[in-house]
BALOBA-1460 file (C-alpha; in Angstrom, 3 decimals):
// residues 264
<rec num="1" residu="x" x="38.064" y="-6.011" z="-53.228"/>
<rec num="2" residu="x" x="38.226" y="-2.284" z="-52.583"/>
<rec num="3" residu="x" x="39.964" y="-0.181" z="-50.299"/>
<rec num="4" residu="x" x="39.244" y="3.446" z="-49.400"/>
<rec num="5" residu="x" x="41.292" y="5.575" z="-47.812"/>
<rec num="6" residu="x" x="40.191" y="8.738" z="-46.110"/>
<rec num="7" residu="x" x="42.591" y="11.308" z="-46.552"/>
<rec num="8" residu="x" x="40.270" y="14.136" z="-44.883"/>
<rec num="9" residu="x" x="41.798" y="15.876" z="-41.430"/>
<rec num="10" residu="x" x="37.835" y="16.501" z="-40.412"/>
<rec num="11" residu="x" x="34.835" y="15.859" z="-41.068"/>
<rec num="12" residu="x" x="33.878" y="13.961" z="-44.345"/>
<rec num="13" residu="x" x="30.710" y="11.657" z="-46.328"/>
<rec num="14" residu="x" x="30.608" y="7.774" z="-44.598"/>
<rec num="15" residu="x" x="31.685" y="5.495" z="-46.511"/>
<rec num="16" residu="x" x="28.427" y="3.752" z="-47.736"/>
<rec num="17" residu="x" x="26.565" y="6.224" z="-45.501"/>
<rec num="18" residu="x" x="23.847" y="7.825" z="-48.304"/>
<rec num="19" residu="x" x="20.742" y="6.328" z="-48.541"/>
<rec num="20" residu="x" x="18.503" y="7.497" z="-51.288"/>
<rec num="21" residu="x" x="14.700" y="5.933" z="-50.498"/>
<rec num="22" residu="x" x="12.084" y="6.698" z="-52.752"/>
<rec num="23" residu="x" x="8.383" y="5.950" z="-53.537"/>
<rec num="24" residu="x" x="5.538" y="7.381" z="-55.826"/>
<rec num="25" residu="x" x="2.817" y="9.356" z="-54.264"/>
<rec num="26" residu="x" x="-0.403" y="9.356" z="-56.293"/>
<rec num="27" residu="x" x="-1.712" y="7.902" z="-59.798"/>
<rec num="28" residu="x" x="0.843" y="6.284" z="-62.030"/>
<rec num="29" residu="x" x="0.842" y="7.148" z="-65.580"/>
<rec num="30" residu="x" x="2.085" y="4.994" z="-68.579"/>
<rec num="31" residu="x" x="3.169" y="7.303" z="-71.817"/>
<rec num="32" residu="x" x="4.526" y="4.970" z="-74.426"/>
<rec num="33" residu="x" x="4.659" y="2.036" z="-72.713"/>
<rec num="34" residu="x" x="7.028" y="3.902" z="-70.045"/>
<rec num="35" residu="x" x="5.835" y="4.663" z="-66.303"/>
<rec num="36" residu="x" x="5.374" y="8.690" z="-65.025"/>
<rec num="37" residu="x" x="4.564" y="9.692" z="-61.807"/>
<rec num="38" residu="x" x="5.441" y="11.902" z="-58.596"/>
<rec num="39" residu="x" x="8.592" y="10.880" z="-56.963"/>
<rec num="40" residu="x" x="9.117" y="11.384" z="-53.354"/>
<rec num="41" residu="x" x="12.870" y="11.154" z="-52.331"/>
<rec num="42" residu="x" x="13.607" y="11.067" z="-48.569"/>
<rec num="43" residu="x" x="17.368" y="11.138" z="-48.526"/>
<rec num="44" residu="x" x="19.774" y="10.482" z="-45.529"/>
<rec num="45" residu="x" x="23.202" y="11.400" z="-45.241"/>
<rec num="46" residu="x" x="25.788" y="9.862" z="-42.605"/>
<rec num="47" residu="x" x="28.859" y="12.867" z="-42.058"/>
<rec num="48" residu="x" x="31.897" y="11.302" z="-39.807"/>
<rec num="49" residu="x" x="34.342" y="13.720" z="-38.114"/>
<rec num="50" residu="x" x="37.968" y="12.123" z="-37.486"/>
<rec num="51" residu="x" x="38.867" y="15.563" z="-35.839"/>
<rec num="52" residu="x" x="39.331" y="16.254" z="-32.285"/>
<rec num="53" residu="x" x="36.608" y="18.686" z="-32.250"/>
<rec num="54" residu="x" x="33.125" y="19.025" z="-32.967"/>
<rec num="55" residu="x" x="32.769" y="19.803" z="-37.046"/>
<rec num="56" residu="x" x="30.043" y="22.420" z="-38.293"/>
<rec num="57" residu="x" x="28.735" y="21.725" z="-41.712"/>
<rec num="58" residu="x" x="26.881" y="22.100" z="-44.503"/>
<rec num="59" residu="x" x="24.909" y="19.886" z="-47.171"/>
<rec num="60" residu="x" x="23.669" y="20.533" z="-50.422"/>
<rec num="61" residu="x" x="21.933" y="17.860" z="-52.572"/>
<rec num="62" residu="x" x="20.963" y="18.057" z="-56.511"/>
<rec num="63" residu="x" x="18.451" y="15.790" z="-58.144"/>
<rec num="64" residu="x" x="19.561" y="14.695" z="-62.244"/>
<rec num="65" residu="x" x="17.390" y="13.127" z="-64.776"/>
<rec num="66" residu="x" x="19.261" y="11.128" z="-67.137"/>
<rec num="67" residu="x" x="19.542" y="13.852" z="-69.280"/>
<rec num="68" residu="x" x="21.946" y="15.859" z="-66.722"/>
<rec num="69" residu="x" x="18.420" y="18.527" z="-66.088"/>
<rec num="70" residu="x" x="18.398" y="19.576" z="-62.540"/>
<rec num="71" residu="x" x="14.800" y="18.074" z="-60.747"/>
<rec num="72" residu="x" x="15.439" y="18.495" z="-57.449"/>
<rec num="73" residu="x" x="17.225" y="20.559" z="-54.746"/>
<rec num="74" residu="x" x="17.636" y="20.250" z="-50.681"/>
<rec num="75" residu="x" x="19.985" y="21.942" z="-48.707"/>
<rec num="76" residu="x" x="20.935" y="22.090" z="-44.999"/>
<rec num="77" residu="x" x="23.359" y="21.998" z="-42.053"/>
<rec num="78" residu="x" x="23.974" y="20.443" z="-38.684"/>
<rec num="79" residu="x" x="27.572" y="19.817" z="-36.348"/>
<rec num="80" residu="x" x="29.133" y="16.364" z="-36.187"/>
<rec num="81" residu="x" x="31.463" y="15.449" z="-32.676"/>
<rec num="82" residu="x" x="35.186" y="15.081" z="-33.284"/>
<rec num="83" residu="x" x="36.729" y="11.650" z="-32.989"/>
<rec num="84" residu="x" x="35.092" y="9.411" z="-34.885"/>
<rec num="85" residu="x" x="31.623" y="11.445" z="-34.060"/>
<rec num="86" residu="x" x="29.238" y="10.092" z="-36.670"/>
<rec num="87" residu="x" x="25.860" y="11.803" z="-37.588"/>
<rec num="88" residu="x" x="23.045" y="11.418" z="-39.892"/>
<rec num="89" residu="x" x="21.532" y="14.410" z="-41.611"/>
<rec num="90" residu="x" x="18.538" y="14.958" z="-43.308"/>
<rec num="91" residu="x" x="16.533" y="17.634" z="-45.705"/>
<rec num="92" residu="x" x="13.444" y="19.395" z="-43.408"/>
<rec num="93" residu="x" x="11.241" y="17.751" z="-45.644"/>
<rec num="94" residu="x" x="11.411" y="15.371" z="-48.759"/>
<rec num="95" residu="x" x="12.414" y="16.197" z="-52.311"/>
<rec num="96" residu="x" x="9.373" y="16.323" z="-54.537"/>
<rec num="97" residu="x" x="9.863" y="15.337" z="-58.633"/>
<rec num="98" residu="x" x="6.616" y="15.768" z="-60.061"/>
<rec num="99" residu="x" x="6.219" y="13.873" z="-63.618"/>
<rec num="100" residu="x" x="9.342" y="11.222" z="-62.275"/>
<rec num="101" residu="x" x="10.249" y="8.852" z="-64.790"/>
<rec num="102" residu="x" x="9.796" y="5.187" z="-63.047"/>
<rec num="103" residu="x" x="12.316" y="2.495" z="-62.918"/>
<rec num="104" residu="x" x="10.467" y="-0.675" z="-64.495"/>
<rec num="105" residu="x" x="11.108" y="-3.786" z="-66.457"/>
<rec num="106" residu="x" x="11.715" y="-3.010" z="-70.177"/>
<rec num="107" residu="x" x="12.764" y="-4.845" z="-73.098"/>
<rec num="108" residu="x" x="15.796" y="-4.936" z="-75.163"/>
<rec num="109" residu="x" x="17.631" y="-2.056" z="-76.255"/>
<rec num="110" residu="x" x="14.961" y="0.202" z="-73.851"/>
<rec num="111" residu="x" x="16.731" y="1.157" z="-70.574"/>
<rec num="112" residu="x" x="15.048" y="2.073" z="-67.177"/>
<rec num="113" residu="x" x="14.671" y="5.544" z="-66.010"/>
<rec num="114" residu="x" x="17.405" y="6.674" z="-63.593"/>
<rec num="115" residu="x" x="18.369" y="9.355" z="-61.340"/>
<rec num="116" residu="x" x="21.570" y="10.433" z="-59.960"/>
<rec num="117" residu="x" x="21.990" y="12.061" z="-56.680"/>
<rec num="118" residu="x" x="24.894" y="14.782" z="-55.838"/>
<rec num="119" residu="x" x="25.856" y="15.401" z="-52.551"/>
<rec num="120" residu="x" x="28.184" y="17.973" z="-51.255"/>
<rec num="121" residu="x" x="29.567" y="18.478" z="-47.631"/>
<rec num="122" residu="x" x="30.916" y="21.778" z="-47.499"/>
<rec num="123" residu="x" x="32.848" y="23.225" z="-43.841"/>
<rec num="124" residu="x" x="33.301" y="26.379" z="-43.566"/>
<rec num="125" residu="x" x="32.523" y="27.451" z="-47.101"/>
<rec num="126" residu="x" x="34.605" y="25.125" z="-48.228"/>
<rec num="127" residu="x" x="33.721" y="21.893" z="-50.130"/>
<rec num="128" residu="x" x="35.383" y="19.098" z="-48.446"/>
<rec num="129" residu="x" x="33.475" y="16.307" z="-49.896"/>
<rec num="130" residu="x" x="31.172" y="15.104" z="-52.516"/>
<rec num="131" residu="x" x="30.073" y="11.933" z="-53.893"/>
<rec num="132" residu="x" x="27.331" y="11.102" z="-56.947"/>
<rec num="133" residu="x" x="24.616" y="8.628" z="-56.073"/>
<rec num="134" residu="x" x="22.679" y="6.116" z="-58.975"/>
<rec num="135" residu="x" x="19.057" y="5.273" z="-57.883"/>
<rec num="136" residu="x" x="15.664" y="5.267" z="-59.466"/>
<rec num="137" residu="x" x="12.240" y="6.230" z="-58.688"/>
<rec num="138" residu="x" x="9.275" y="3.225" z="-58.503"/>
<rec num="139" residu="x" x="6.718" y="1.913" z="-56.270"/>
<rec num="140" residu="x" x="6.781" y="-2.082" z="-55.071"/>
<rec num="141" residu="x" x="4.511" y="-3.891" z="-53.174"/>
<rec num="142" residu="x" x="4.001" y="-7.991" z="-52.639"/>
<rec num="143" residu="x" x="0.771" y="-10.016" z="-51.959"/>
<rec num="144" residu="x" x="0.550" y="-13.687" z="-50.671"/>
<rec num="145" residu="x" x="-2.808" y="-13.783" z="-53.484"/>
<rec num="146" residu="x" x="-0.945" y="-12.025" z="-56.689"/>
<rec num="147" residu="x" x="2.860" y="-12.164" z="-55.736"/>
<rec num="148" residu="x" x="5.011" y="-8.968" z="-56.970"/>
<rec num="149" residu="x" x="4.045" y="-5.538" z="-57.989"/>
<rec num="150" residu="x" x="5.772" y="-3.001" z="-59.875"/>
<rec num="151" residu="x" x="4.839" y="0.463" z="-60.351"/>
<rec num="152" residu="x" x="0.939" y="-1.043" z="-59.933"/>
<rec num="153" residu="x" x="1.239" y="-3.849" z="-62.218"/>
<rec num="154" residu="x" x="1.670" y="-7.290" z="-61.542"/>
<rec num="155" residu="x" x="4.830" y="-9.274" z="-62.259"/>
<rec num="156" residu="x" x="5.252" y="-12.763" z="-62.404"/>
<rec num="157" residu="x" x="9.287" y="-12.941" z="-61.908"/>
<rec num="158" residu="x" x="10.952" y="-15.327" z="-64.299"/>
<rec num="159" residu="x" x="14.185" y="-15.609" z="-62.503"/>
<rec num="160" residu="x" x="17.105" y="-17.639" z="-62.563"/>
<rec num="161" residu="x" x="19.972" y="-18.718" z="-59.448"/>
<rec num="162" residu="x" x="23.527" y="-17.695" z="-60.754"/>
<rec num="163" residu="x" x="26.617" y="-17.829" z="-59.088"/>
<rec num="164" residu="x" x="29.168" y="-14.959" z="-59.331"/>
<rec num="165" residu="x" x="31.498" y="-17.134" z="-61.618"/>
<rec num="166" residu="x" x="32.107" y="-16.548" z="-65.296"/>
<rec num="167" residu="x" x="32.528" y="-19.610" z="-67.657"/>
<rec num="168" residu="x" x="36.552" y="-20.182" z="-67.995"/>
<rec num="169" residu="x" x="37.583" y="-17.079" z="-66.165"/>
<rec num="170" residu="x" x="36.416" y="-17.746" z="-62.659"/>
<rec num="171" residu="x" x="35.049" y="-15.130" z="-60.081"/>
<rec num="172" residu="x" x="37.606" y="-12.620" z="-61.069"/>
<rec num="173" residu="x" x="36.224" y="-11.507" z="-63.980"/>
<rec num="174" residu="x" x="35.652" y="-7.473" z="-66.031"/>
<rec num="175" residu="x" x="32.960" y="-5.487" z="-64.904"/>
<rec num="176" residu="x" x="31.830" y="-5.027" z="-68.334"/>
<rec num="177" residu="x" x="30.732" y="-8.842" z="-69.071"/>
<rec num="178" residu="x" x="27.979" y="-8.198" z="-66.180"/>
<rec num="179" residu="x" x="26.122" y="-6.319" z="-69.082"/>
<rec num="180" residu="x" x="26.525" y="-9.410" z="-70.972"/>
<rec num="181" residu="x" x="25.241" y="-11.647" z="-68.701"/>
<rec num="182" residu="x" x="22.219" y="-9.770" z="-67.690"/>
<rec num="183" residu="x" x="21.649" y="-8.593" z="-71.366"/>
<rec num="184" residu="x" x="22.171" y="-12.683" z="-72.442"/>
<rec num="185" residu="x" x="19.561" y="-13.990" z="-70.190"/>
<rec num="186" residu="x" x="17.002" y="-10.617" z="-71.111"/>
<rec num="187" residu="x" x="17.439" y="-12.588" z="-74.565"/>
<rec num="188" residu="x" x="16.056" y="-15.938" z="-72.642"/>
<rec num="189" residu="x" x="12.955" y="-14.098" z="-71.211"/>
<rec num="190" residu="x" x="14.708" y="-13.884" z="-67.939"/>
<rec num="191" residu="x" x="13.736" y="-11.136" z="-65.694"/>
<rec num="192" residu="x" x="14.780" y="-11.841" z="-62.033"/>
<rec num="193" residu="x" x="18.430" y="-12.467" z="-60.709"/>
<rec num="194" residu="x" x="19.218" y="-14.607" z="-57.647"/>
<rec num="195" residu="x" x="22.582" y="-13.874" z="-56.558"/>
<rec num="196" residu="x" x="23.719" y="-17.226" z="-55.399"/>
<rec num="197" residu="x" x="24.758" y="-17.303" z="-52.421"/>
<rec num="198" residu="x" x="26.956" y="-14.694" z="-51.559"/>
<rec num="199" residu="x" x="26.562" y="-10.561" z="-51.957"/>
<rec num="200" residu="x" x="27.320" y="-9.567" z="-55.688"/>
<rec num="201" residu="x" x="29.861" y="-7.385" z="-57.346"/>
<rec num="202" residu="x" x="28.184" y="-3.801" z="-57.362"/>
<rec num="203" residu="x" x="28.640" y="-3.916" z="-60.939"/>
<rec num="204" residu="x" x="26.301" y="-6.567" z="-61.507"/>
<rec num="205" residu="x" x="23.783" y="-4.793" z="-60.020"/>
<rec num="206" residu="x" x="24.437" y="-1.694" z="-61.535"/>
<rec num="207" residu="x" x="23.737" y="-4.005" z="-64.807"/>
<rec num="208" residu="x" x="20.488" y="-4.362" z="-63.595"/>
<rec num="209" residu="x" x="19.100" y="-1.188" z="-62.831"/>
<rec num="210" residu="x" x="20.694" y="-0.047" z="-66.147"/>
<rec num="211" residu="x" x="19.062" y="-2.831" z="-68.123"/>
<rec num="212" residu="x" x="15.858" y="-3.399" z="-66.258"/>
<rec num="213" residu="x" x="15.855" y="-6.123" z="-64.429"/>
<rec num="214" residu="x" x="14.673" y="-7.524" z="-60.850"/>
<rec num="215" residu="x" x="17.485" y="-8.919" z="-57.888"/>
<rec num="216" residu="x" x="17.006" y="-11.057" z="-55.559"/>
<rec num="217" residu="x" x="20.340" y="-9.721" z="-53.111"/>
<rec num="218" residu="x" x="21.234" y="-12.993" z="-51.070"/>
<rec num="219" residu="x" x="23.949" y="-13.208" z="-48.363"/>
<rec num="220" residu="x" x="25.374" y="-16.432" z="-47.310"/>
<rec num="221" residu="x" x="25.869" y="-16.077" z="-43.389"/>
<rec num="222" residu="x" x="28.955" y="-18.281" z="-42.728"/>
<rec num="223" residu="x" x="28.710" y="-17.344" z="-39.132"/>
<rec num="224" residu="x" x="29.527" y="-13.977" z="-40.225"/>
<rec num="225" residu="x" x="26.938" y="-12.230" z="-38.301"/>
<rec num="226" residu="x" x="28.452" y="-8.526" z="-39.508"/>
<rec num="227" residu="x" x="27.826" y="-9.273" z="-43.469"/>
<rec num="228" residu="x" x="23.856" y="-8.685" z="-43.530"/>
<rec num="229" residu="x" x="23.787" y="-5.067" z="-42.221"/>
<rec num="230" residu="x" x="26.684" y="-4.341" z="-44.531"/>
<rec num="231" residu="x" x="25.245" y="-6.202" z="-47.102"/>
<rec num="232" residu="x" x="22.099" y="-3.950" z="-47.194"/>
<rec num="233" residu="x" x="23.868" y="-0.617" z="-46.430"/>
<rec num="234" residu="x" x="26.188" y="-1.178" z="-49.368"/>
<rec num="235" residu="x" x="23.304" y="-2.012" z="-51.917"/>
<rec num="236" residu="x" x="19.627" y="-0.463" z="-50.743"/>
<rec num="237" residu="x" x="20.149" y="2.305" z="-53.097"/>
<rec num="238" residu="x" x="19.371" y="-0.091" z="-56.537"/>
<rec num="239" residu="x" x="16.410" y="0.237" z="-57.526"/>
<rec num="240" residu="x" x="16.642" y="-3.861" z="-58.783"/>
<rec num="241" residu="x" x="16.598" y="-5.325" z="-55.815"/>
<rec num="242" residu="x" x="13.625" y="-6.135" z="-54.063"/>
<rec num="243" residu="x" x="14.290" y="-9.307" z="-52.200"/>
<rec num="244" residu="x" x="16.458" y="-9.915" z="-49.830"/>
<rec num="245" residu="x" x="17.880" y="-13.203" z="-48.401"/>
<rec num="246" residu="x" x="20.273" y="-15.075" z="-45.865"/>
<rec num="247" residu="x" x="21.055" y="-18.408" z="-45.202"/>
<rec num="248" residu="x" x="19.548" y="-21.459" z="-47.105"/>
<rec num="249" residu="x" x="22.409" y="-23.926" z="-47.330"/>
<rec num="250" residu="x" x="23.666" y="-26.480" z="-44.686"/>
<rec num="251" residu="x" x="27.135" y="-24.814" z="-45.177"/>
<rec num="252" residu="x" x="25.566" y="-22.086" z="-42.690"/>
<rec num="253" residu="x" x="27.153" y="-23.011" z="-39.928"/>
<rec num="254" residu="x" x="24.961" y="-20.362" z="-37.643"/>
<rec num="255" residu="x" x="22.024" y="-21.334" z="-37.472"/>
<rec num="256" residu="x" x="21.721" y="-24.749" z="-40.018"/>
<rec num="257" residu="x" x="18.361" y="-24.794" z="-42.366"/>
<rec num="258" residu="x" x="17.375" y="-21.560" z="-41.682"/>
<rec num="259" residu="x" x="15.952" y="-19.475" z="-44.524"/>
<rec num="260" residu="x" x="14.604" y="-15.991" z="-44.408"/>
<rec num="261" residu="x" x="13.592" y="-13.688" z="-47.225"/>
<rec num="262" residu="x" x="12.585" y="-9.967" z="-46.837"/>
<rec num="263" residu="x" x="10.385" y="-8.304" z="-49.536"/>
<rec num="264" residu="x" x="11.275" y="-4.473" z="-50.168"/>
């Protein structure tokens, strides 16, 4: 469990509230086994104002490879209305990274490419907020004839259904033995992760965008009609998960039997 406490007077980054979409526009390139081509990053940024009055601000965003270089720049600005005004702000147009390092499946000690947003809220020529962002850069698609594809090649998921528990410690367990988990069943020949049945611990699925490998993000809807949108806010920015699910047990007291995937 987390808490977060805004301590801001004005206006200030939503909790949750950057959303870092990407695809791959043109060819894909392998060099070494690795994927390369151009990224197209279409950011959003939510900006809440717990002032009285209407906030004028400014955004800056920087694009970093995993190496720290700079790749990629937007900046911008816009007004937010005072109490509890929320608004969503975007670049003019989307940031381009030519030669993009994909995110894709690897093997043992090789990790996926990643990229790390930075946003900045500044008021008044002041920085009043900022906030780093992890995602990664790859193109998916799914066929009914061929199943999943991954930066244009196809990939037959070899997935397993794990609950959040860790043997003899629980639920309540270090972040750190996620990498063990994911990095134990990479050993197997495992490359798919169905979080059964309830939304993960972020840090498992920070495991497996920094180990390379596929989620299957499932939320169990115990009549709790508010956890799917929050579900999906909290995690769209992994570049692991491309399934979503709700609801597949008769302990879902909604709407009983009912299953539904979505395919990102």
């Amino acid at each position: 469990m987390w808490l977060t406490s805004i301590a801001t007077s004005g206006a200030y980054l939503g909790p949750e509230g950057i959303y870092v979409p990407s695809n791959v526009s043109g060819t894909i390139t392998w060099t070494a086994g690795a994927p390369f081509g151009t990224g197209v990053v279409t950011p959003s940024v939510e900006v809440w104002n717990n002032a009285s009055g209407t906030s004028s601000f400014s955004i800056s965003l920087t694009v970093w490879d995993a190496s720290g270089a700079q790749v990629g720049s937007a900046s911008g600005s816009g007004t937010v209305a005072g109490n509890g005004g929320v608004t969503t702000w975007s670049p003019d147009s989307p940031i381009s990274i030519s030669n993009a390092a994909l995110w894709h499946l690897v093997d043992a000690p090789l990790k996926p490419a990643l990229y790390t947003l930075t946003t900045q809220l500044n008021v008044g020529g002041v920085e009043v907020d900022a906030h780093n962002t992890t995602f990664g850069i790859r193109r998916t698609a799914w066929s009914n004839a061929t199943g999943f594809w991954l930066n244009d090649v196809n990939v037959k998921i070899l997935g397993t259904a794990n609950h959040q528990d860790y043997a003899g410690m629980g639920v309540a367990f270090p972040d750190h033995l996620q990498w063990n988990r994911v990095g134990k069943l990479k050993e197997m020949g495992v490359n798919g992760w169905r979080t059964a049945h309830n939304p993960p611990t972020p840090a498992l699925l920070d495991a497996m965008d920094e180990l390379g490998m596929v989620c299957w993000d499932e939320n169990h809807r115990n009549g709790q009609l508010d956890q799917v949108p929050l579900l999906v806010r909290r995690d769209r920015n992994h570049p692991s998960v491309v399934i979503w699910s709700i609801c597949n047990e008769v302990l879902c007291t909604t709407v009983r039997f009912f299953f539904a995937v979505f395919f990102l």
